[in-house]
VOFIVO-316206 format. One record per residue (C-alpha): residue number from 1; residue in one letter; x, y, z. Coordinates in nm, 2 decimals, always signed. Layout:
# residues N
num: NUM	residuo: A	px: X	py: Y	pz: Z
...
# end
This chain:
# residues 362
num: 1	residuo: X	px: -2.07	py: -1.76	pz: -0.85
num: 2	residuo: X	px: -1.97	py: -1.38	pz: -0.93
num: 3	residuo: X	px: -1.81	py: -1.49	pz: -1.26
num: 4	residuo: X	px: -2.06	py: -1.64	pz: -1.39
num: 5	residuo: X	px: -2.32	py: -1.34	pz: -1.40
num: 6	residuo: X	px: -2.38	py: -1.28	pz: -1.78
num: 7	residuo: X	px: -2.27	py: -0.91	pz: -1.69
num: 8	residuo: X	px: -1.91	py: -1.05	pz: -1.65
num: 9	residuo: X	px: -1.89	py: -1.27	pz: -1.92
num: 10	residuo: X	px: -1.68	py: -1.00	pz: -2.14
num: 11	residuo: X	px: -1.41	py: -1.00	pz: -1.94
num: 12	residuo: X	px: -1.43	py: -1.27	pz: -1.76
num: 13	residuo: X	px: -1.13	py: -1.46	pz: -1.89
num: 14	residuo: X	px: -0.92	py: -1.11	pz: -1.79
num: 15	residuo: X	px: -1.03	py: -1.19	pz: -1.40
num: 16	residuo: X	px: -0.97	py: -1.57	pz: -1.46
num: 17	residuo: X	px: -0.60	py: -1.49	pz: -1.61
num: 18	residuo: X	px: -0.32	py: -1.53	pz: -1.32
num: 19	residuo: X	px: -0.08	py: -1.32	pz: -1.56
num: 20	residuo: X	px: -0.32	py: -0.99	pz: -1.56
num: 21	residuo: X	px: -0.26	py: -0.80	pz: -1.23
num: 22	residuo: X	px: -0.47	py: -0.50	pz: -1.34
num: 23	residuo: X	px: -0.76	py: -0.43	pz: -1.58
num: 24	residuo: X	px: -0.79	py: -0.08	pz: -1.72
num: 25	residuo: X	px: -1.16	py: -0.04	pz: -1.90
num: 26	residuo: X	px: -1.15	py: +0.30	pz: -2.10
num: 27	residuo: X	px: -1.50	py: +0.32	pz: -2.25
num: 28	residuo: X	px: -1.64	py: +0.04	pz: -2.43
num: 29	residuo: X	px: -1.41	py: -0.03	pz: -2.71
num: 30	residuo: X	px: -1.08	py: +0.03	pz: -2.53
num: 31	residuo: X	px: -0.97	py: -0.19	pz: -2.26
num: 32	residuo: X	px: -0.60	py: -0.25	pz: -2.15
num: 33	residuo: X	px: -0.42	py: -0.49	pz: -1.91
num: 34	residuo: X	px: -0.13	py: -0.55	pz: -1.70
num: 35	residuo: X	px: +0.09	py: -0.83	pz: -1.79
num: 36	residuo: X	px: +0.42	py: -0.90	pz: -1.60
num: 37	residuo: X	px: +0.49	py: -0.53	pz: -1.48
num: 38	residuo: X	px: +0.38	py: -0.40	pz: -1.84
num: 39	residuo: X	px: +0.06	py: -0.20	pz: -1.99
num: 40	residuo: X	px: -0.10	py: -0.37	pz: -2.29
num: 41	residuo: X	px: -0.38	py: -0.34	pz: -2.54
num: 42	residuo: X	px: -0.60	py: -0.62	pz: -2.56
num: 43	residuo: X	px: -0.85	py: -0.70	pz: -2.79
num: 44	residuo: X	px: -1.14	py: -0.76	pz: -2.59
num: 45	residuo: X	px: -1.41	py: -0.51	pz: -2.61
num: 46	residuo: X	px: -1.78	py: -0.44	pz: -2.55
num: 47	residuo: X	px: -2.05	py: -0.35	pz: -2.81
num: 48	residuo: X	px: -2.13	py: -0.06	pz: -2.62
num: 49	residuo: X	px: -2.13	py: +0.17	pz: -2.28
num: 50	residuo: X	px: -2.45	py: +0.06	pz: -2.24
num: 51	residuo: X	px: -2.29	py: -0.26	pz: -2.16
num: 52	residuo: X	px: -1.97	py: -0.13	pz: -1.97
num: 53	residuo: X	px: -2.23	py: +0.03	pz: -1.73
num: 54	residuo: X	px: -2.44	py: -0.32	pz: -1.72
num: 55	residuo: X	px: -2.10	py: -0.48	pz: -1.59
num: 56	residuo: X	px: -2.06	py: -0.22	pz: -1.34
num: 57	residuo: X	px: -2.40	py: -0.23	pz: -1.18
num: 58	residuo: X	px: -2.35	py: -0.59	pz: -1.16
num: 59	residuo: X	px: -2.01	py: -0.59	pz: -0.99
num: 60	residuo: X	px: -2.09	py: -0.25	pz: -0.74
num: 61	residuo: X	px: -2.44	py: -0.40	pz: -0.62
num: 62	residuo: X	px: -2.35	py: -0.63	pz: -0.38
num: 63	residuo: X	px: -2.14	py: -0.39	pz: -0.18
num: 64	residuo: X	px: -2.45	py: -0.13	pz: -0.10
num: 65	residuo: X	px: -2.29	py: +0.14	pz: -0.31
num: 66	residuo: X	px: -2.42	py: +0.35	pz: -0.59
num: 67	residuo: X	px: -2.30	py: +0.57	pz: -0.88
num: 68	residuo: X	px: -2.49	py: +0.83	pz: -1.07
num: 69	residuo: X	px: -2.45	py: +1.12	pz: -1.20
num: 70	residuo: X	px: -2.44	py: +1.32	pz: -0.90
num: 71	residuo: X	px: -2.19	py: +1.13	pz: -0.78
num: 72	residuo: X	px: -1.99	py: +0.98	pz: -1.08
num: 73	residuo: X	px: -1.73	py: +0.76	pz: -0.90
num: 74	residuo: X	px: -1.71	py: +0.47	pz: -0.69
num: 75	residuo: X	px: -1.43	py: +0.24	pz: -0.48
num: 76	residuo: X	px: -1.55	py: -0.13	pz: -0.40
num: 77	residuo: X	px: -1.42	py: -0.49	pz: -0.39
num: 78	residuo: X	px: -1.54	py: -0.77	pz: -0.54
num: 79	residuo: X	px: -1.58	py: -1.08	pz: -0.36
num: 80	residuo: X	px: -1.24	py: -1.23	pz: -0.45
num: 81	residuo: X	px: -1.06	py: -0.90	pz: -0.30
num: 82	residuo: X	px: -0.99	py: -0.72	pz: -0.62
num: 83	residuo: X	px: -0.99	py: -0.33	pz: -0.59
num: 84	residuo: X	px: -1.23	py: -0.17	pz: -0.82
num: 85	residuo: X	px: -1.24	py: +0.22	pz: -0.95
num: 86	residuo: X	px: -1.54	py: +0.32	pz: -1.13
num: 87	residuo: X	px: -1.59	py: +0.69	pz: -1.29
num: 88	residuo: X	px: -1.89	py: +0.74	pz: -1.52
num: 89	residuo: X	px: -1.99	py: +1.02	pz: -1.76
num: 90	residuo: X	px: -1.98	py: +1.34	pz: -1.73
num: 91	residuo: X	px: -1.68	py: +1.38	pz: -1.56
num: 92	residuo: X	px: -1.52	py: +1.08	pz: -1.75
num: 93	residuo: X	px: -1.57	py: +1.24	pz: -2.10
num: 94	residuo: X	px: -1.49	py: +0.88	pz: -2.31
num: 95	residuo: X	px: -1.72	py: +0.68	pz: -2.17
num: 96	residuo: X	px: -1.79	py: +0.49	pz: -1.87
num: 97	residuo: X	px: -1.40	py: +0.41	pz: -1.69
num: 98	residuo: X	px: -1.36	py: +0.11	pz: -1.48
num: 99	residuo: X	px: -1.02	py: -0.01	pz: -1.34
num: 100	residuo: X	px: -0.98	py: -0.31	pz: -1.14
num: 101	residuo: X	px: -0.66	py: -0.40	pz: -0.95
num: 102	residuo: X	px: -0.67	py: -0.80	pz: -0.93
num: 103	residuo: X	px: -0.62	py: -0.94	pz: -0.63
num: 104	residuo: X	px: -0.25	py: -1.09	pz: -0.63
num: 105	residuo: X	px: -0.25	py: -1.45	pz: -0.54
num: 106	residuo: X	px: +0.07	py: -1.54	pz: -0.69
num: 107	residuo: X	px: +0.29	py: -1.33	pz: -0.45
num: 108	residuo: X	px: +0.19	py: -1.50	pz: -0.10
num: 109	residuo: X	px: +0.56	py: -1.58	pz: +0.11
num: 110	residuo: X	px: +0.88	py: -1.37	pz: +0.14
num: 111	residuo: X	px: +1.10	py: -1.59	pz: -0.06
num: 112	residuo: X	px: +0.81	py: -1.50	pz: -0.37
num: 113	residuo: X	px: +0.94	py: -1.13	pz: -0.30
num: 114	residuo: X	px: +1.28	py: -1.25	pz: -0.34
num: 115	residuo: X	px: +1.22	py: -1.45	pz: -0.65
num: 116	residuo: X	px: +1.08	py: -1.18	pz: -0.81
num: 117	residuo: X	px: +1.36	py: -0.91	pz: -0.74
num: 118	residuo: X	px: +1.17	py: -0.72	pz: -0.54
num: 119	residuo: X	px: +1.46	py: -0.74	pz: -0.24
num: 120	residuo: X	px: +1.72	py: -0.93	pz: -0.10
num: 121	residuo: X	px: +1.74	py: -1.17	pz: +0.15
num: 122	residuo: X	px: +1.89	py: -0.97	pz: +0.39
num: 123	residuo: X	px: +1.64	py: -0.67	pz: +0.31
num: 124	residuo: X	px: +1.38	py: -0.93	pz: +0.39
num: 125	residuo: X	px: +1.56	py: -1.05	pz: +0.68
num: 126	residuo: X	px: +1.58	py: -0.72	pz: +0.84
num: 127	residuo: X	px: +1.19	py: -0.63	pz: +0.74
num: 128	residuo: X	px: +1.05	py: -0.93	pz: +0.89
num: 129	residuo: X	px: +1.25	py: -0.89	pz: +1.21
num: 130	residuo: X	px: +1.12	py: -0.52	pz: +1.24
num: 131	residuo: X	px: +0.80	py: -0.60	pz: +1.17
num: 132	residuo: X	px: +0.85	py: -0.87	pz: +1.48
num: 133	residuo: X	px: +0.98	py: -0.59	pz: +1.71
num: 134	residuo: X	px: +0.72	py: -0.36	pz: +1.66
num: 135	residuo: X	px: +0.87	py: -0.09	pz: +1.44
num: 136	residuo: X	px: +0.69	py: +0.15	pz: +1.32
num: 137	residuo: X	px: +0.69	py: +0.14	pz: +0.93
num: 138	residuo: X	px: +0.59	py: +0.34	pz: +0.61
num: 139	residuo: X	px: +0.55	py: +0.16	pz: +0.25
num: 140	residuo: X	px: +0.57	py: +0.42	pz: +0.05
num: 141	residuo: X	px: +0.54	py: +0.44	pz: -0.34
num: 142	residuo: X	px: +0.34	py: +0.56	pz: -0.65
num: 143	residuo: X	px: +0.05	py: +0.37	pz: -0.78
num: 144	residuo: X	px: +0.09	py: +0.01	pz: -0.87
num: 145	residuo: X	px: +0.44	py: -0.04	pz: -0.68
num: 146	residuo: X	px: +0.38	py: -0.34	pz: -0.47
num: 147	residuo: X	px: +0.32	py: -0.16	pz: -0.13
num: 148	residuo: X	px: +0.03	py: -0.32	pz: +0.00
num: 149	residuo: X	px: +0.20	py: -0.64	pz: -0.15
num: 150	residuo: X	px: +0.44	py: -0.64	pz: +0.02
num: 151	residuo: X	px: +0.25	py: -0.54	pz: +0.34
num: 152	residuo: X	px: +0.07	py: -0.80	pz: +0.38
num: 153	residuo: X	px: +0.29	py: -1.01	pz: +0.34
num: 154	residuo: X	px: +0.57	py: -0.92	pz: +0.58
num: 155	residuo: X	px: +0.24	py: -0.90	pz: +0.86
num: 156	residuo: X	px: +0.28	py: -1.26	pz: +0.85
num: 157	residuo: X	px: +0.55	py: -1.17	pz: +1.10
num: 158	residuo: X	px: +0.29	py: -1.05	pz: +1.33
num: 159	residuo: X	px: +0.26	py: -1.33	pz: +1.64
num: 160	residuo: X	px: -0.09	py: -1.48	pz: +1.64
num: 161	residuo: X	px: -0.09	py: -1.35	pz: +2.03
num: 162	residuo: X	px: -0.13	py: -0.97	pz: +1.88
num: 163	residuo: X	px: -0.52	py: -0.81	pz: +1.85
num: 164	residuo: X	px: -0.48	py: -0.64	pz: +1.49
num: 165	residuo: X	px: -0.65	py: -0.35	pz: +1.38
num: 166	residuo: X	px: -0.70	py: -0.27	pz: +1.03
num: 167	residuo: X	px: -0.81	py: +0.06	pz: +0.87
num: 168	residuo: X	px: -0.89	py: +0.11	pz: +0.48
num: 169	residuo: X	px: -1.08	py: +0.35	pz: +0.23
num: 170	residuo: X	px: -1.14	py: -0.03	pz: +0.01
num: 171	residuo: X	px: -1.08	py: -0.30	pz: +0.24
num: 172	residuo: X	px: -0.86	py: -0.55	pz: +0.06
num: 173	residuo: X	px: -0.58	py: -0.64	pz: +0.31
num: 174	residuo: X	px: -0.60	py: -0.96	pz: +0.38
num: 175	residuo: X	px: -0.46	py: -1.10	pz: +0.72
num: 176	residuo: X	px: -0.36	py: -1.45	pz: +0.80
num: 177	residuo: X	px: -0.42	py: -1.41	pz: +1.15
num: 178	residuo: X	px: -0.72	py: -1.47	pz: +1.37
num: 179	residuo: X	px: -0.75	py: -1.22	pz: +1.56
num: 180	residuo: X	px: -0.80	py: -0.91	pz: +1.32
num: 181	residuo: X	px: -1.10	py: -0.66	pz: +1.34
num: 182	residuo: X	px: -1.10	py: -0.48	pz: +0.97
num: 183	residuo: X	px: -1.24	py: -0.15	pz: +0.96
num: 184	residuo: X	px: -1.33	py: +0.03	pz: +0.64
num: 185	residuo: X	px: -1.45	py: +0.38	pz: +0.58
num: 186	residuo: X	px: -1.81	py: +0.48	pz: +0.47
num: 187	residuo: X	px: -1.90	py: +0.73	pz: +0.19
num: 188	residuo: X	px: -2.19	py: +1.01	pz: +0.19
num: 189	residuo: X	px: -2.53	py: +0.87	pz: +0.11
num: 190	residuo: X	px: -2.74	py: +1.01	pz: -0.19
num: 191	residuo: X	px: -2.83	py: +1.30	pz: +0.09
num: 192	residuo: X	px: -2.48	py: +1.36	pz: +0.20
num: 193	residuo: X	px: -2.49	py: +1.20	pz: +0.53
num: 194	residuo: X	px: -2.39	py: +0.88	pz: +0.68
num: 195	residuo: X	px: -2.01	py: +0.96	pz: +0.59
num: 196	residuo: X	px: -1.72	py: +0.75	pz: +0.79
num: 197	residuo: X	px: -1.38	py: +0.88	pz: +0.69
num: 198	residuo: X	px: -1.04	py: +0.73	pz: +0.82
num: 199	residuo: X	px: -0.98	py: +0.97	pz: +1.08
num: 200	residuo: X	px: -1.29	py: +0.85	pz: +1.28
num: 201	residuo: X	px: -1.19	py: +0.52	pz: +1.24
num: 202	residuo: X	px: -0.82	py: +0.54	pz: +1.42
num: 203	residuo: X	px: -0.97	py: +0.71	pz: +1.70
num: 204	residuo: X	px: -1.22	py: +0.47	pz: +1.70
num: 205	residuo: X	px: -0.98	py: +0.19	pz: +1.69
num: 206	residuo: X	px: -0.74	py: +0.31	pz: +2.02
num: 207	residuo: X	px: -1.07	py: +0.21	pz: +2.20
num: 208	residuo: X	px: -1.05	py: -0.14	pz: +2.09
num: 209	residuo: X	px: -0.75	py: -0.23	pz: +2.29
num: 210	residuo: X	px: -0.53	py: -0.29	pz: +1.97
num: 211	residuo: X	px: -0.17	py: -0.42	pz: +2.00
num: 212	residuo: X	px: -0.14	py: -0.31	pz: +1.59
num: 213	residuo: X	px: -0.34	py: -0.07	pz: +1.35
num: 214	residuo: X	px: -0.27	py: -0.12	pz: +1.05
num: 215	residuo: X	px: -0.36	py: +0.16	pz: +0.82
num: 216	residuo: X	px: -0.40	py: +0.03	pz: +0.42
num: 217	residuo: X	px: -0.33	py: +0.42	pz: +0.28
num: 218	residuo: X	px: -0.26	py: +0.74	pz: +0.50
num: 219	residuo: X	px: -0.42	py: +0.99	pz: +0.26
num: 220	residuo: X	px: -0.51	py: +1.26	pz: +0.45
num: 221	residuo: X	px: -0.53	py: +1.45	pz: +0.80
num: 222	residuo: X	px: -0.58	py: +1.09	pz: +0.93
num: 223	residuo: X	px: -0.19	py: +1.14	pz: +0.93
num: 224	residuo: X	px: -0.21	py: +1.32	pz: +1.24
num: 225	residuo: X	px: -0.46	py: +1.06	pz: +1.44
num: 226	residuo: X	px: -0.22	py: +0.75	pz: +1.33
num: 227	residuo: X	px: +0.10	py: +0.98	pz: +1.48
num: 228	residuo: X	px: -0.05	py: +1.07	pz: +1.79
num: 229	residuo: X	px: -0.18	py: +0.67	pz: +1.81
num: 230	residuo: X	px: +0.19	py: +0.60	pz: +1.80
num: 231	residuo: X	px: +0.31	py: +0.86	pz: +2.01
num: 232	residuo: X	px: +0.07	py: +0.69	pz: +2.35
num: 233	residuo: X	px: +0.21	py: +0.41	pz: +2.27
num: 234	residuo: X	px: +0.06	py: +0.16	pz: +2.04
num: 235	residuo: X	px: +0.40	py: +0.09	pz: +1.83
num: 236	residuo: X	px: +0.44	py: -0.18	pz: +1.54
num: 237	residuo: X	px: +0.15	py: +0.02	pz: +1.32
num: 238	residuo: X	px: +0.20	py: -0.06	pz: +0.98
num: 239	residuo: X	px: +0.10	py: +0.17	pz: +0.70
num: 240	residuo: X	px: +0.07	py: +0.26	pz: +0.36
num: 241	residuo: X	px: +0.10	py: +0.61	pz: +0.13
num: 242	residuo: X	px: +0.19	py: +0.73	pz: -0.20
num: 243	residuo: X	px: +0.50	py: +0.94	pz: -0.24
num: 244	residuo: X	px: +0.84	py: +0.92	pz: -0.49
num: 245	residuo: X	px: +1.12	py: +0.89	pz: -0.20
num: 246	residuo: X	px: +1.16	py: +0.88	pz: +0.15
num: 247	residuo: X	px: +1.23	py: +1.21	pz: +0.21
num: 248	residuo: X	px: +0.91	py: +1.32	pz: -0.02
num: 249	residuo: X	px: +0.69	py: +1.05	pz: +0.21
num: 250	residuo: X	px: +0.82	py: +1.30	pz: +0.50
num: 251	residuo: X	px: +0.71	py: +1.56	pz: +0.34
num: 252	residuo: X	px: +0.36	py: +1.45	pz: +0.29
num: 253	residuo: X	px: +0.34	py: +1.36	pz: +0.62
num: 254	residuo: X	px: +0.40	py: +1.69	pz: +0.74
num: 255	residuo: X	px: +0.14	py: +1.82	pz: +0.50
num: 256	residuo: X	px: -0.13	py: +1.60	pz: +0.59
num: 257	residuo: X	px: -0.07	py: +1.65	pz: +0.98
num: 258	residuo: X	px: -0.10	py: +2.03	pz: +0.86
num: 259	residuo: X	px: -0.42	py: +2.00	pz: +0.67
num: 260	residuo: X	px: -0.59	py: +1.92	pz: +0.99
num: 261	residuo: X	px: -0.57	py: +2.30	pz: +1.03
num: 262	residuo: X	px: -0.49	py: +2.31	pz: +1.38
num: 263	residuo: X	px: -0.24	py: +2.59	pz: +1.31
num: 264	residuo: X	px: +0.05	py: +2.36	pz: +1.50
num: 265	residuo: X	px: +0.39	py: +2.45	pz: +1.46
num: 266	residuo: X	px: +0.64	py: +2.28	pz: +1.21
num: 267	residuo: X	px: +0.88	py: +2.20	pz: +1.42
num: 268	residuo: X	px: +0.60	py: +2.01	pz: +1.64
num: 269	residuo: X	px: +0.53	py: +1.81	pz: +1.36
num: 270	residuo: X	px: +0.86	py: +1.72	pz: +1.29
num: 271	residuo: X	px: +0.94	py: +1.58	pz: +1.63
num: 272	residuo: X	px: +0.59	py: +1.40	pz: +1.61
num: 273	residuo: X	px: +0.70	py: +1.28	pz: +1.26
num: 274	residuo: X	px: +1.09	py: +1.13	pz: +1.40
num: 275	residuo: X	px: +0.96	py: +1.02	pz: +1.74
num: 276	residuo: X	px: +0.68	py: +0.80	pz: +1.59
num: 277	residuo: X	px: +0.79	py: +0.64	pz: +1.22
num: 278	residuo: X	px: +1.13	py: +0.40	pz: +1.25
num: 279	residuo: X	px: +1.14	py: +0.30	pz: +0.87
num: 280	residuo: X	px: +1.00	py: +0.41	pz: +0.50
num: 281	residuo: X	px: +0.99	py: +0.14	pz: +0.24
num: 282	residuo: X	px: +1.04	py: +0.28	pz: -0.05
num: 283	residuo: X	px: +0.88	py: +0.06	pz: -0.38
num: 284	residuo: X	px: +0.93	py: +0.17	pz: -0.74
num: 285	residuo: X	px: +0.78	py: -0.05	pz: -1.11
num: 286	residuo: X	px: +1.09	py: -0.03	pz: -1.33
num: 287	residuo: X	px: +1.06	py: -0.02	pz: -1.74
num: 288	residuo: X	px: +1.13	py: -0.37	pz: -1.77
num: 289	residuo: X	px: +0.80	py: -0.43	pz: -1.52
num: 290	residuo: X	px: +0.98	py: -0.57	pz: -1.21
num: 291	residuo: X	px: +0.84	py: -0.41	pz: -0.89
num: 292	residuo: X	px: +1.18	py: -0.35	pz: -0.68
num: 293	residuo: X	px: +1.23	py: -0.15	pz: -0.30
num: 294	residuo: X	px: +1.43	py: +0.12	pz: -0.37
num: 295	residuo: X	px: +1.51	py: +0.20	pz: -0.03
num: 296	residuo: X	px: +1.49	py: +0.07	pz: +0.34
num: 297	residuo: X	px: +1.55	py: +0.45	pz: +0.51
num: 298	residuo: X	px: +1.55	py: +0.50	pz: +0.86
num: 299	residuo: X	px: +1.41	py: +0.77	pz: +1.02
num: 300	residuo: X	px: +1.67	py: +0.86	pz: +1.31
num: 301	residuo: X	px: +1.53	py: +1.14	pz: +1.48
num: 302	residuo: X	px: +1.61	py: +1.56	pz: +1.41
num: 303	residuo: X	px: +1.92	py: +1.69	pz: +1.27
num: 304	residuo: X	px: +1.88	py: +2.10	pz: +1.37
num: 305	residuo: X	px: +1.50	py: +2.17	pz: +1.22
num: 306	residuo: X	px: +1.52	py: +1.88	pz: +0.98
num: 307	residuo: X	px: +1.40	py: +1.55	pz: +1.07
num: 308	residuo: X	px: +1.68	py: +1.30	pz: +0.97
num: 309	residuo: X	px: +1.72	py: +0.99	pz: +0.75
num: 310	residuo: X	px: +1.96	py: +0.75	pz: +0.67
num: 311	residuo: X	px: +1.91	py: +0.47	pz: +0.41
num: 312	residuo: X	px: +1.99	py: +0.13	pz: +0.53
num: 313	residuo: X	px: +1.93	py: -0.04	pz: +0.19
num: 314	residuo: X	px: +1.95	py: +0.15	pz: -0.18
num: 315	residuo: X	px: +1.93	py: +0.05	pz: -0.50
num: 316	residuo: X	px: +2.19	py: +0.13	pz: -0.76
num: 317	residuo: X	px: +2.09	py: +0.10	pz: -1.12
num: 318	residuo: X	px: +2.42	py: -0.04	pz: -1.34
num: 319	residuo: X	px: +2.30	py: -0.06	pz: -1.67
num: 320	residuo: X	px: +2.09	py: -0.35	pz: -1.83
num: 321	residuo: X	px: +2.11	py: -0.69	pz: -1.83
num: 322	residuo: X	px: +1.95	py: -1.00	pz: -2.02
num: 323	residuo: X	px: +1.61	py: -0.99	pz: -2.20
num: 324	residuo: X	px: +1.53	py: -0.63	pz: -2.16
num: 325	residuo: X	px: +1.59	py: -0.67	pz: -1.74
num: 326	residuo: X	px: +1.68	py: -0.35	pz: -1.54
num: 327	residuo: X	px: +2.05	py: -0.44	pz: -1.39
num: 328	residuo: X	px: +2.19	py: -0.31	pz: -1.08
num: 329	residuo: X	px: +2.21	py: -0.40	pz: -0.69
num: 330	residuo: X	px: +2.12	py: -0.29	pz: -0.35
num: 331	residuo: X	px: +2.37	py: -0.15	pz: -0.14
num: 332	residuo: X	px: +2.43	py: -0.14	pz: +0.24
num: 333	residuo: X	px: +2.48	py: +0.15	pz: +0.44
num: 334	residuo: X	px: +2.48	py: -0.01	pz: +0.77
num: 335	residuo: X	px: +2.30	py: +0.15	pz: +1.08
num: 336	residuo: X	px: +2.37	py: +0.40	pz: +1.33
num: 337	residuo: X	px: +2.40	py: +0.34	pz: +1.71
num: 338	residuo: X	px: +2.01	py: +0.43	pz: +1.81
num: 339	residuo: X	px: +1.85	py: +0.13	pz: +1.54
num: 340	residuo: X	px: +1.98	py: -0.16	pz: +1.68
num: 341	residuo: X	px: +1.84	py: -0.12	pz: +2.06
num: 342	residuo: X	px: +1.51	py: -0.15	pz: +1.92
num: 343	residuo: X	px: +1.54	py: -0.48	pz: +1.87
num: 344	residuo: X	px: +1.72	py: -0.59	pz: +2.15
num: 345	residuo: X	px: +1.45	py: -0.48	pz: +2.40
num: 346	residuo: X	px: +1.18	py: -0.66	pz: +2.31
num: 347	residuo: X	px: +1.47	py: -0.98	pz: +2.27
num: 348	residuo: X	px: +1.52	py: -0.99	pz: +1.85
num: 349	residuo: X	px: +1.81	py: -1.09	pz: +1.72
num: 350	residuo: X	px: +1.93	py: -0.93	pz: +1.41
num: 351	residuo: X	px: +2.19	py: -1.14	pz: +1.19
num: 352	residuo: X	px: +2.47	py: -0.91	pz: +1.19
num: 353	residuo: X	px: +2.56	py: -1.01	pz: +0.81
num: 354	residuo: X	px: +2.24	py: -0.82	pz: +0.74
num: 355	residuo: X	px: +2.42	py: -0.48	pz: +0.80
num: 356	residuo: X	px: +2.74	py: -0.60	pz: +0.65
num: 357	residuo: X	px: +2.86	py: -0.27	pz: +0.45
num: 358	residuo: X	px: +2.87	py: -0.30	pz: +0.10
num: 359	residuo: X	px: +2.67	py: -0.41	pz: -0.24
num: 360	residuo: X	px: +2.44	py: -0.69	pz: -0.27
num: 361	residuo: X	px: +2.31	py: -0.81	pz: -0.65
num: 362	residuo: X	px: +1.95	py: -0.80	pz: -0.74
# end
């Protein structure tokens, strides 16, 4: 078993700890964890890099990848699913740097989601339901937010009848259905060839007769390929990117489309950008560690040159509450005219209580 290589040993009880979601290895005598939402110094450590670098050519051998010093960093999974970054000397001056984002096994249903403050039952209500009809949805957020979380788990919504495609830099989504083809990019060889990136791979996938792609991070001009995938028609894509609101996610979007350097005009973007997304999830990690959705926005077309959003859901802050915990509540905006049709072609039925006006405690 993969714990049980001596290599692991020195922090093997960090990747055997359901409390730790992340594992931060800054050289060989500094390593820190996440603990319930919250950075912390443990006192683990190695005797040397030496020995850091043992661990990682233990963990990075299996998966056919290399690091050196001509190319000083890495992405892999281990076995389990955890996400591993690896950046080595020179370019990480302290030492050997290894960070490992565990695998979450504790959050696996909705109602964990709920539990946890990370939305309401109503938010969820209307999430799953859109994810049922085949809306077209962003998870947006910095690092460490809960996106892909929360991802995979509202794709439980996805009907076992549905041919899923997914697309990922590190594959780590992981799919309850059966009928899921997972696709992950390739990087250069030691000679510079053999590359795969992500926006060979959603071409790639609209020849695979997909009735979803799901995308684990839109990163770059891939942005462009996954809008134009929508626009012909494959609708209910799923994706994933880093940005700090829902109008900033719009933003990026425009700016990867762009950086495809295909000199298109903005405002072409724009109406590719409103025809094609329906909904930005917007996830935030708050002092007190809780992983909340900040916003359910949805994107309703072009206002003038502007593409338009309204937000659905938003969260308030109020103050704080008990034991350090961030206080506040979600409040509803309702929905224009132009969301609800959405649902009712494809026969979903919305609860209307979920659009009922008005606050709703977290």
């Amino acid at each position: 078993m993969f714990y049980d290589f001596p290599a692991i040993k020195p922090i093997r009880h960090l990747l055997m700890d359901p409390q730790i979601t992340e594992i931060m290895i800054n050289g060989h005598d500094q390593i820190y964890v996440e603990r319930n939402g919250k950075m912390v110094l443990d006192d683990c450590k190695f005797e040397d890099d030496a020995q850091v670098r043992g661990l990682v050519d233990r963990m990075v051998e299996p998966t056919g990848r290399s690091i050196t010093t001509a190319a000083p960093f890495v992405d892999f999974r281990l076995p389990d699913g955890s996400r591993v970054n690896v950046i080595v000397p020179p370019v990480a001056v302290g030492g050997p740097t290894v960070t490992i984002r565990k695998f979450t096994r504790t959050l696996t249903t909705i109602s964990d989601l709920i539990e946890r403050g990370t939305l309401s039952q109503r938010m969820a209500d209307l999430l799953s339901a859109s994810v049922k009809a085949r809306l077209n949805i962003i998870f947006s957020g910095a690092t460490g937010t809960g996106k892909t979380t929360t991802l995979g788990i509202l794709s439980k919504s996805i009907p076992e009848s549905e041919r899923i495609v997914t697309i990922e830099d590190t594959a780590e989504l992981d799919l309850q259905q059966q009928h899921v083809v997972s696709l992950e990019s390739r990087p250069p060889n030691s000679e510079g060839k053999g590359e795969i990136v992500l926006s060979q791979l959603v071409k790639n996938a609209l020849r695979m007769r997909p009735t979803r792609i799901i995308m684990g991070e839109i990163r770059g001009d891939e942005a462009l390929d996954m809008l134009q995938a929508i626009a012909t028609g494959h609708d209910g894509c799923l994706s994933v990117m880093h940005s700090s609101s829902p109008r900033d996610a719009v933003s990026r979007l425009e700016m990867m489309a762009l950086s495809r350097g295909l000199m298109l005009p903005l405002w072409a973007i724009h109406r590719q950008i409103s025809a094609a997304i329906d909904l930005i999830v917007q996830h935030e990690i708050f002092l007190d560690g809780v992983r909340r959705i900040t916003h359910i926005t949805q994107v309703c077309g072009l206002e003038g040159d502007q593409i338009a959003l309204r937000n659905i859901f938003e969260y308030k802050r109020t103050g704080q509450g008990a034991a350090g915990r961030q206080a506040g509540q979600w409040i509803c905006s309702g929905v224009d005219d132009d969301f609800l049709p959405k649902f009712d072609k494809l026969g979903m039925a919305v609860p209307a209580a979920v659009f009922n006006v008005g606050p709703e405690p977290a």
